[in-house]
C-alpha positions as CSV (number, residue, x, y, z in Angstrom):
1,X,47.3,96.4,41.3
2,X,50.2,94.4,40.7
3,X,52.0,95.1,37.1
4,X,54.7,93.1,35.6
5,X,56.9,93.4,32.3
6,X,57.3,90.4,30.8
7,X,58.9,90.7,26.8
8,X,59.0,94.2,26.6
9,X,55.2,94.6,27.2
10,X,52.8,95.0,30.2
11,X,50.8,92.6,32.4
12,X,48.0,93.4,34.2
13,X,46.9,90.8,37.3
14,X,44.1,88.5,36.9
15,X,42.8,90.0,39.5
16,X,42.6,93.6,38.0
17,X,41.5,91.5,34.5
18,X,38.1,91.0,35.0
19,X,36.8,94.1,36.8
20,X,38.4,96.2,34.3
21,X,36.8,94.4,31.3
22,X,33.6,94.6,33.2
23,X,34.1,98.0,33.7
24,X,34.5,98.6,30.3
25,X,31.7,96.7,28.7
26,X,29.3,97.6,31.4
27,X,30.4,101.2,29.9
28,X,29.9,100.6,26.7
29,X,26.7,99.2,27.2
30,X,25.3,102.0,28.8
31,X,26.4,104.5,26.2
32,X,25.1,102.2,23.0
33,X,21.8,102.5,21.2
34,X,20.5,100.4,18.7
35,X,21.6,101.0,15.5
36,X,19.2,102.5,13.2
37,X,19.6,99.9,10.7
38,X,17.6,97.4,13.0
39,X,14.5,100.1,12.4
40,X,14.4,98.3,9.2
41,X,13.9,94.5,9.7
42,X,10.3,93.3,10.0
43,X,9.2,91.4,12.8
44,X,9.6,88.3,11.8
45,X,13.6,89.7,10.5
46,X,14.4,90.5,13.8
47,X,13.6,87.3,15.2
48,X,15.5,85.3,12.9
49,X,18.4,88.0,13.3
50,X,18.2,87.3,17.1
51,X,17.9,83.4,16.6
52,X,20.9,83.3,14.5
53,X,22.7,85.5,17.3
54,X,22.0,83.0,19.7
55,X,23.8,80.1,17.4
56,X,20.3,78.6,16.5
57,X,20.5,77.0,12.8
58,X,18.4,77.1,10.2
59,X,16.2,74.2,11.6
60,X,16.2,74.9,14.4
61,X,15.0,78.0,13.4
62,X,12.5,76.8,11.4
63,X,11.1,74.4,14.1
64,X,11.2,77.5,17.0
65,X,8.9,79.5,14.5
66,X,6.9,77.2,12.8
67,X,8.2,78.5,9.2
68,X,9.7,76.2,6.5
69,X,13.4,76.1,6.5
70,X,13.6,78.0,3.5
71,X,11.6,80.8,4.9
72,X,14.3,81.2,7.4
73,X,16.6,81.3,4.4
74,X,14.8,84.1,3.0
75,X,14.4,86.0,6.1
76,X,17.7,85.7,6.7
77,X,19.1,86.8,3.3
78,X,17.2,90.1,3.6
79,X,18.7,90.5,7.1
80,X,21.6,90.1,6.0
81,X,21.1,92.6,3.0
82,X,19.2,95.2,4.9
83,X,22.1,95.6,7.7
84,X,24.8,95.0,5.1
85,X,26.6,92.1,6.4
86,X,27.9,89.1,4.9
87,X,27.0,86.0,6.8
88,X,26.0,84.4,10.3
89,X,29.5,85.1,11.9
90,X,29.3,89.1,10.8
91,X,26.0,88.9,12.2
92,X,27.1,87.8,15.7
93,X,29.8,90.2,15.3
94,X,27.1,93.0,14.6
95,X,25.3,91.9,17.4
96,X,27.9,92.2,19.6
97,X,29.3,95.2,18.5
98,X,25.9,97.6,19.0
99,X,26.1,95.9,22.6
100,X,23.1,94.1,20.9
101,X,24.0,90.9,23.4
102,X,26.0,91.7,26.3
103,X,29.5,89.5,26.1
104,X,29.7,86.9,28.1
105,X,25.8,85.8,28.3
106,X,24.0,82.8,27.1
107,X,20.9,82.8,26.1
């Protein structure tokens, strides 16, 4: 491991990089559990939570479940109000944060 200062701070070689944030996240996975929040959301919640993870919009959505985009709308409101969050991008963030979706995968 090859470590070089550079303004005062640390670098760490690309090399070392990606192992070590693998390392980390594969850790981190391991230890998390859903939250219990999720308990909450019907079936049809979760689905649109996990669509909206994945980037999908609201018609596309809509289209993937056979549901009027307004239903979505609905659904995803009381997501949204059930786990406390804000919008689509605090979503993803939640998502990511309970190890929900790995980092780094595509769906």
């Amino acid at each position: 491991m090859r470590i070089t200062r550079a303004g005062g701070g640390a670098l760490i070689s690309p090399a070392v990089t990606g192992p070590l944030i693998e390392a980390f996240t594969g850790r981190r996975r391991a230890r998390a559990r859903p939250p219990v929040a999720l308990a909450r959301l019907t079936a049809r919640e979760r689905e649109v939570f996990d669509l909206v993870v994945e980037g999908r919009t609201n018609t596309e959505i809509a289209r993937m479940l056979s549901i009027a985009e307004t239903t979505v709308k609905t659904h995803l409101g009381r997501v949204l109000d059930k786990l406390g969050l804000r919008d689509r991008v605090h979503a993803v963030m939640y998502a990511y944060e309970n190890a929900l979706v790995p980092p780094g995968t595509r769906r």
